[in-house]
C-alpha positions as CSV (number, residue, x, y, z in Angstrom):
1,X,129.4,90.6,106.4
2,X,128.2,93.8,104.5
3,X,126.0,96.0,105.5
4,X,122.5,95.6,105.1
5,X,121.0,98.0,102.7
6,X,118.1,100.0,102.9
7,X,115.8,102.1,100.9
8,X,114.1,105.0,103.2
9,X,111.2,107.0,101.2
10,X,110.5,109.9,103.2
11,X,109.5,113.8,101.7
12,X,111.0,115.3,104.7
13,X,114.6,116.3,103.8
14,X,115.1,117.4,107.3
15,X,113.6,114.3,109.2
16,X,115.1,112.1,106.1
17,X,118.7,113.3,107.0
18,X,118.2,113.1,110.7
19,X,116.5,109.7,110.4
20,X,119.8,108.3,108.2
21,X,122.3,109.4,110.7
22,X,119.8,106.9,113.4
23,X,120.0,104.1,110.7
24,X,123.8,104.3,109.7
25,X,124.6,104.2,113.0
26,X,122.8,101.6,113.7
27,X,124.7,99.5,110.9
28,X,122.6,100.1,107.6
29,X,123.5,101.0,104.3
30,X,121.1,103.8,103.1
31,X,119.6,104.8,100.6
32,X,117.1,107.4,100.3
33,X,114.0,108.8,98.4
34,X,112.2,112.2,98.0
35,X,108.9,110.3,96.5
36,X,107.7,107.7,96.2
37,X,107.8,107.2,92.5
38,X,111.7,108.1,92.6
39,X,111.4,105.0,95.2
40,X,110.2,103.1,92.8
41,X,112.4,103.1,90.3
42,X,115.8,102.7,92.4
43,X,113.6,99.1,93.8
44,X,113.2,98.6,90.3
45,X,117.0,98.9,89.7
46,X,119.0,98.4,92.6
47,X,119.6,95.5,95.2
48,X,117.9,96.1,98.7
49,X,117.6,94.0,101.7
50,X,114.7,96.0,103.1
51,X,112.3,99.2,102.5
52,X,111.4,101.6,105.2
53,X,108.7,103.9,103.7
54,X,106.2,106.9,104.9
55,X,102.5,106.6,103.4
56,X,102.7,110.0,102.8
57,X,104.3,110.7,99.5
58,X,103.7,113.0,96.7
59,X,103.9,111.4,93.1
60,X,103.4,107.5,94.2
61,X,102.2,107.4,97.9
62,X,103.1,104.7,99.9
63,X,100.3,102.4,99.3
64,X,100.8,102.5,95.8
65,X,104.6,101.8,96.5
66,X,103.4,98.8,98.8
67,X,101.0,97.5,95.8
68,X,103.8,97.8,93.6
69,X,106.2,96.3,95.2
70,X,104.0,93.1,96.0
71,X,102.6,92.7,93.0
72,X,106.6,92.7,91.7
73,X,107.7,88.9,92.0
74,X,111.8,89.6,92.4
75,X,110.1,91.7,95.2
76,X,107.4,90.4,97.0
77,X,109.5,88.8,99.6
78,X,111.5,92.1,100.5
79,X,110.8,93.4,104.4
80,X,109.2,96.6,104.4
81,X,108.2,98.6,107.3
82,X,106.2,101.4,107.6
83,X,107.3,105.0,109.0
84,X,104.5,107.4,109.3
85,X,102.3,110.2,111.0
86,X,99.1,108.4,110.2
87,X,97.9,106.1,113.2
88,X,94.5,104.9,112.5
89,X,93.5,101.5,113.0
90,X,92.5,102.0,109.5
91,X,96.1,102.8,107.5
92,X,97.6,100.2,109.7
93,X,95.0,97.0,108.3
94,X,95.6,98.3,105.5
95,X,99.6,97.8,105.5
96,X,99.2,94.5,107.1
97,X,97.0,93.6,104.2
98,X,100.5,94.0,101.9
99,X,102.4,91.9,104.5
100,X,104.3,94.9,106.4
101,X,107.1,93.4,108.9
102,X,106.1,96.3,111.6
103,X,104.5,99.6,111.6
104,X,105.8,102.6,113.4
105,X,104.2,106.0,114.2
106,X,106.0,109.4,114.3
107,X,106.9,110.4,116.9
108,X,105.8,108.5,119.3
109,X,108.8,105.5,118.4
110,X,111.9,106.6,118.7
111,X,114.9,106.6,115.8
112,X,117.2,105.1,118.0
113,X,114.7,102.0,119.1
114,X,113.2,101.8,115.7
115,X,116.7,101.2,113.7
116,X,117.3,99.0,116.8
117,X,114.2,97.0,115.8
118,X,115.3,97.1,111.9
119,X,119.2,95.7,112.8
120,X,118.0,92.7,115.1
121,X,117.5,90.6,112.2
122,X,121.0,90.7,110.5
123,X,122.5,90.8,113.6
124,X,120.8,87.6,114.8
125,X,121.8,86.0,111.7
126,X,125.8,87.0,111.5
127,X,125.9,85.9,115.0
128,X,124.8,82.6,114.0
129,X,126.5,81.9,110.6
130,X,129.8,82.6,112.5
């Protein structure tokens, strides 16, 4: 079985590069993006089994990345979970409202249990179509 592969917008180069290391490791494929326009535009282009995105983003934030990426049929079923710094009850209603598999806050979840969380799923399913 391949590896699953996922898109990762995030503007931080520095968290971006330490968070992909977390995520390889853990068994992914990853892609990532500065914005989240450039997002975008690999989703509209390129094959993914999942999106891990931050909300903030400069030139398409990541609501706008969540409305576009619903409102795309060959899409709409894609997981995407939510990375961020914002915690309100607020942004996360808001997510759920665009059908958001989880929603985890930096820093308080950790990379390690976080591309833990993210792996269960393809894991769960190689082990049973062996």
């Amino acid at each position: 079985m391949s590896s699953p592969r996922l898109l990762f917008t995030e503007p931080d180069a520095f968290f971006a590069s330490f968070a992909t290391r977390h995520l390889r490791r853990a068994g992914f494929d990853v892609v990532h993006a500065a914005h989240g326009k450039e997002g975008w535009e690999l989703l509209s282009r390129e094959p993914f089994d999942l999106l891990v995105t931050e909300l903030v983003l400069p030139r398409m934030d990541g609501y706008q990345l969540l409305e576009a990426v619903r409102a795309e049929t060959s899409l709409a079923n894609l997981p995407v979970y939510v990375l961020t710094r914002l915690g309100t009850r607020e942004d996360v209603e808001r997510c759920r409202t665009h059908g958001i598999e989880e929603y985890f806050i930096k820093p308080h979840h950790s990379l390690d249990w976080i591309a833990q969380r993210l792996i269960q799923p393809w894991r769960f399913s190689a082990a049973h179509s062996a």
